[in-house]
VOGU-3710 file (C-alpha; in Angstrom, 3 decimals, decimal comma):
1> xxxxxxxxxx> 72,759/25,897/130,627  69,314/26,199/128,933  69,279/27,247/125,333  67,057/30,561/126,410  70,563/31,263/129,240  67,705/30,884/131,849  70,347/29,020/134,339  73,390/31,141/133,209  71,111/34,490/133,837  70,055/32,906/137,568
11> xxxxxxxxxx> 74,028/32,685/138,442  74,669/36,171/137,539  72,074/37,280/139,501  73,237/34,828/142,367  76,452/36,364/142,334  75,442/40,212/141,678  73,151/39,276/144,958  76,318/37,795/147,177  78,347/40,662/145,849  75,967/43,563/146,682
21> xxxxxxxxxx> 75,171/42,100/150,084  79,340/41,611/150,633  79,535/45,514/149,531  76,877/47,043/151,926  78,406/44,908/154,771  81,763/46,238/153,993  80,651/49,408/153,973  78,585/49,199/157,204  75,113/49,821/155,704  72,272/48,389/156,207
31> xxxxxxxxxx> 69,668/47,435/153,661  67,296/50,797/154,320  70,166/52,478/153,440  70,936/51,373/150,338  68,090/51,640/148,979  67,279/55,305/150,093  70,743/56,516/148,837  69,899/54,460/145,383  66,087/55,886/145,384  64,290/52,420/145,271
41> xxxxxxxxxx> 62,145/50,723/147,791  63,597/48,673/149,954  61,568/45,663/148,612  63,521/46,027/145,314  67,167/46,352/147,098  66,245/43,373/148,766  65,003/41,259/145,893  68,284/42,570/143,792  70,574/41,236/147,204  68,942/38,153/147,367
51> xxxxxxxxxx> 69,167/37,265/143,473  65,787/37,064/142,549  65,227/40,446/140,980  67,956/42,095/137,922  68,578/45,676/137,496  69,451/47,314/135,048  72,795/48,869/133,855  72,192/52,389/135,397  70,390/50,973/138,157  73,430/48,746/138,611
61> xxxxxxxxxx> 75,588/51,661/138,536  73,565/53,648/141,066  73,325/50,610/143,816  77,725/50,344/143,026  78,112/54,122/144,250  75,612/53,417/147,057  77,720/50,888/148,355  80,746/52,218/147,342  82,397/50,451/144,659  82,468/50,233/141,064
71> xxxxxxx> 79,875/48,437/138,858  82,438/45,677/138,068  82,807/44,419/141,490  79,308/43,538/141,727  79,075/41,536/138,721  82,762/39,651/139,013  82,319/36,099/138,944
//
């Protein structure tokens, strides 16, 4: 791990994005949907999903009930 958690920070993010995706799927959704019942743009949801963009805590919380399931199962390593 880097001393500024750079590499740490990019497995979270990896894992928040297999988690999310794993989620939706579960829950029959697709992408578009998501993100409407979340109110973000689809580019976002799909940046969060793939790992290369972080939300934050309440935005975190929002995309959990989207998806239906709490906050802590998208950020379980």
């Amino acid at each position: 791990m880097n001393h500024d958690g750079t590499e740490s920070n990019t497995n979270i993010l990896a894992v928040l994005g297999r988690n999310l995706r794993a989620a939706r799927m579960s829950a029959g959704l697709t992408q578009q949907e998501v993100a409407a019942r979340a109110g973000i743009e689809l580019t976002i949801f799909a940046q969060i999903e793939s790992g290369s963009s972080d939300p934050d805590l309440r935005l975190l919380d929002t995309l959990a009930k989207a998806v239906g399931c709490p906050a802590y199962d998208l950020v379980n390593l």
